[in-house]
C-alpha positions as CSV (number, residue, x, y, z in Angstrom):
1,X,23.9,-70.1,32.8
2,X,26.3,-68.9,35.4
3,X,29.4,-67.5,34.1
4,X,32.7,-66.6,36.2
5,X,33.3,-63.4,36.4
6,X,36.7,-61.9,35.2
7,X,38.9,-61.2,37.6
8,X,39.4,-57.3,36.4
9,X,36.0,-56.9,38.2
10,X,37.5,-57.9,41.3
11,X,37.6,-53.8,42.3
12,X,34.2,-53.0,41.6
13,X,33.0,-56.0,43.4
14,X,35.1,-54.8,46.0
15,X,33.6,-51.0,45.7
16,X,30.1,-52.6,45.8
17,X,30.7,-54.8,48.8
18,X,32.2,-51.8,51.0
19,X,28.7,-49.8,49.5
20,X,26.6,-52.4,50.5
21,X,27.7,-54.0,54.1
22,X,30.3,-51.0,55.9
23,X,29.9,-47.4,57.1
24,X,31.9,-45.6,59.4
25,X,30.4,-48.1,62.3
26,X,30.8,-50.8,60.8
27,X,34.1,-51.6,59.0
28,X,34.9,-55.0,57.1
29,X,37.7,-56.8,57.1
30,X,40.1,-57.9,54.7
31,X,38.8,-61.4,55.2
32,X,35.0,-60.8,55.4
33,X,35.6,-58.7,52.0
34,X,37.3,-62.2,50.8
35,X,34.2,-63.9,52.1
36,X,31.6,-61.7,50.6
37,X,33.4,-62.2,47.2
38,X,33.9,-65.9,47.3
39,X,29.9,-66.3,48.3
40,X,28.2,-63.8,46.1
41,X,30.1,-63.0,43.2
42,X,32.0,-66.3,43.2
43,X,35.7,-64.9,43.0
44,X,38.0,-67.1,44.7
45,X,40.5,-64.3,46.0
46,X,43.2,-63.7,48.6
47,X,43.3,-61.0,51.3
48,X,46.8,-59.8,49.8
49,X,44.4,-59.2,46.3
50,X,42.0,-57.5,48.3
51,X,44.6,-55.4,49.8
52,X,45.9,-54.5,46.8
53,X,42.6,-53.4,45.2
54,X,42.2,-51.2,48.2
55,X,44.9,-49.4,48.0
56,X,44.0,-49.0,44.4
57,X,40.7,-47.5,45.3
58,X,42.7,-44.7,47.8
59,X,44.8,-43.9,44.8
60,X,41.9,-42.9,43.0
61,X,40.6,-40.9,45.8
62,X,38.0,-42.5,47.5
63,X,38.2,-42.4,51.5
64,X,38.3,-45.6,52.9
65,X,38.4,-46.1,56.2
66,X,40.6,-49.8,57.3
């Protein structure tokens, strides 16, 4: 049974998308993160969330390149 996932997993699904699908040549957007969340870990999100999470991720010190 498929169970929705809670929405304080929003950053590592974020963390595992940028892992998965972008290097330094290829770069995703704010809306193709939104995208990849909606379709495989079926969070319904907004790019200002997203945006958010990112910046969250810089805090703690990982480079991210947008």
């Amino acid at each position: 049974m498929y169970t929705i996932p809670p929405k304080k997993m929003i950053i590592m699904n974020i963390l595992d998308i940028l892992r998965k699908y972008s290097d330094a040549e290829h770069r995703l957007t704010q809306q193709e993160i939104v995208e990849k969340l909606r379709n495989e870990y079926l969070m319904e999100v907004d790019r200002k969330t997203v945006k958010r999470n990112l910046v969250n991720l810089l805090d703690m010190g990982l480079e991210i390149d947008y």
